[in-house]
C-alpha positions, 0 to 999 in steps of 0.5 A, a space after each residue: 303620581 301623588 309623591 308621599 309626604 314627609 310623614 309618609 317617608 318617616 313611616 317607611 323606617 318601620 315599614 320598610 325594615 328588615 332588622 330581625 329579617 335575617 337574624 339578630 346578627 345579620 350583616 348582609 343585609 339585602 344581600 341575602 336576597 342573592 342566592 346560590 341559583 340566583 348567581 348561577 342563573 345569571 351567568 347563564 346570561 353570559 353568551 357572547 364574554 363581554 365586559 363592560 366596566 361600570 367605574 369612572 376613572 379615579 381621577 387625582 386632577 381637581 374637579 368640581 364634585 370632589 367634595 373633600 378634595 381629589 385623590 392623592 398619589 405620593 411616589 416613594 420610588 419612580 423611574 425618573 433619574 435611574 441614569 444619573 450616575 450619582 443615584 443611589 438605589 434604594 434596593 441596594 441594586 449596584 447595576 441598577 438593572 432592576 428597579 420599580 415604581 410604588 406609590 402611596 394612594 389616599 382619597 376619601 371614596 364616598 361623595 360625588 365622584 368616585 365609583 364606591 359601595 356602600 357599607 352597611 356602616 355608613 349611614 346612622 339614623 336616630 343613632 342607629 345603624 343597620 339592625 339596630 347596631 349603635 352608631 357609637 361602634 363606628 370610631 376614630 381609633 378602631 373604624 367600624 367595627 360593626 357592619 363594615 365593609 369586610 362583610 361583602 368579602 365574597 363580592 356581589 354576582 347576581 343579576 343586573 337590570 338597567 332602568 335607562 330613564 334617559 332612552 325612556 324619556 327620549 333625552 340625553 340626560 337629566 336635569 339636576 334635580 329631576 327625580 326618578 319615581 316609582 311609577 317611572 320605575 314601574 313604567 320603564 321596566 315594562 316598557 323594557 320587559 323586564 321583570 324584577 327576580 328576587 335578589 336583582 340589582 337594578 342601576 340607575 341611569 339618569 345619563 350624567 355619565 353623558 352631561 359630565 362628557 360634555 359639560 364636565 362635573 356638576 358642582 352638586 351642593 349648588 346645582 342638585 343632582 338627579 336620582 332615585 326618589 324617596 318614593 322607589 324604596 317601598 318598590 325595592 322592598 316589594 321587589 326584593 331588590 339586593 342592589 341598587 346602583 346609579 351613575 349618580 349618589 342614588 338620591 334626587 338632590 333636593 330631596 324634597 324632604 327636610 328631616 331626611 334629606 338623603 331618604 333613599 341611603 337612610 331608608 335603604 342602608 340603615 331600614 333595610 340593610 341595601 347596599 348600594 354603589 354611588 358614582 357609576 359609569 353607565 354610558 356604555 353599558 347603556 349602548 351594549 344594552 341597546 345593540 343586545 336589545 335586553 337591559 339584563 346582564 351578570 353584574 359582577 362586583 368585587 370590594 377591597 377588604 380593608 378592615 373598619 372600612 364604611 365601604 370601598 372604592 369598586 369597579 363593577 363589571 356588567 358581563 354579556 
């Protein structure tokens, strides 16, 4: 395959764009895409109530693709100490009978390793957000209060396909900075069977899940990671893609492109309005879809809605 040119790439932001497709004040973006038959012929894919998690654990210990830092956990009260005869019991509970545990979590969600969706706020390109909202409305003091994560309230149901390019290719992973193009997308699904409805998720697997096992996290500012290619965002429009997920940051790093260098978030939140969810775990839905002998399931996604928010950390949920 012939891998488009920068300028190519750069021609997809009007190409590519579905700003006005839904209305002047659209926040669903893609996510139009998914209707009501769709949601309910993919429960109709649900036969035997199996339940695969596609989430990494979140994880307070430091690792190597933690750009800012772990998680936090602060403890405002713990078990610890409810014997000594001195405490004094927050709850004002005399026999200390009853007592709990609850604590504060902080950590910043986006970036290489924890399991997010991204809001249609989190991208800017040329100043400009989805539909053309300003950059400008995503602030310090009031978050963003355009396009923010509230807007995906009602959670994503559709149907989800795996493009497990790994089993395609006959490895057990991806090298950082192999990239996933087009034509292996195209030659992938076929060799699966599967054909693209309008309003699918498709989920990438590059088997990082597997490397990270192993070998533990990538430092991936030094090494790269695999991913989508610039070149799979014409497919997602032409297929009417609603979702694209990866058990990495979607994007091959290096992109191969020096003016965008994250083409497939800019080209999919900011053009088209995709959502997308970072940092998957698909190794196990990886096995389920080969003992079921189909790569297609009900994808269930639920966000946290926390108002002004970029995103939210999510547990998808693959059901068989």
């Amino acid at each position: 395959m012939t891998l488009p040119t920068e300028a190519e790439v750069l021609s997809w932001f009007e190409k590519l764009s579905n700003w006005g497709r839904w209305g002047p004040d659209d926040r669903l973006g893609t996510l139009n895409l998914i209707t009501a038959s769709t949601r309910v012929a993919a429960s109709r894919l649900v036969s035997e109530g199996h339940v695969v998690s596609l989430a990494w654990d979140v994880d307070t210990t430091p690792q190597r693709d933690q750009t800012y830092g772990p998680p936090r956990r602060f403890f405002v009260t713990t078990g610890q100490g409810l014997a000594d005869e001195h405490r004094i019991d927050p709850h004002g509970n005399p026999d200390n009978r009853m007592n709990g545990a609850l604590e504060y979590l902080g950590y910043v969600f986006h970036g290489y390793s924890v399991t997010h969706l991204d809001a249609l706020s989190h991208v800017f390109w040329d100043r400009k957000m989805y539909n053309g909202v300003p950059a400008e409305l995503v602030s310090s003091s009031h978050g963003a209060t355009a396009h923010d994560v509230t807007a995906v309230k009602g959670g994503v149901i559709t149907r989800g396909i795996l493009v497990d390019v790994p089993a395609f290719r006959g490895v057990d992973w991806l090298e950082p900075g192999d990239p996933v193009t087009a034509t292996e997308v195209r030659a992938i699904l076929a060799a699966q069977g599967t054909e693209v409805h309008s309003g699918d998720a498709l989920l990438l697997r590059t088997g990082y899940g597997k490397r990270r096992a192993m070998q533990g996290p990538d430092d991936v500012r030094a090494l790269g990671r695999a991913g989508w290619h610039a070149s799979c965002a014409p497919l997602f429009h032409e297929l009417g893609v609603s979702l694209i997920g990866a058990d990495t940051a979607q994007d091959v790093v290096p992109s191969g492109y020096d003016s965008v260098v994250i083409p497939v978030h800019t080209l999919g939140l900011v053009a088209m309005g995709l959502y997308m969810i970072d940092n998957m775990n698909l190794e196990e839905l990886s096995a389920k879809c080969a003992s079921a002998g189909r790569h297609t399931f009900e994808l269930v996604v639920s966000t946290i809605p926390f108002l002004g928010a970029t995103g939210s950390p999510v547990n998808p949920l693959a059901v068989f």
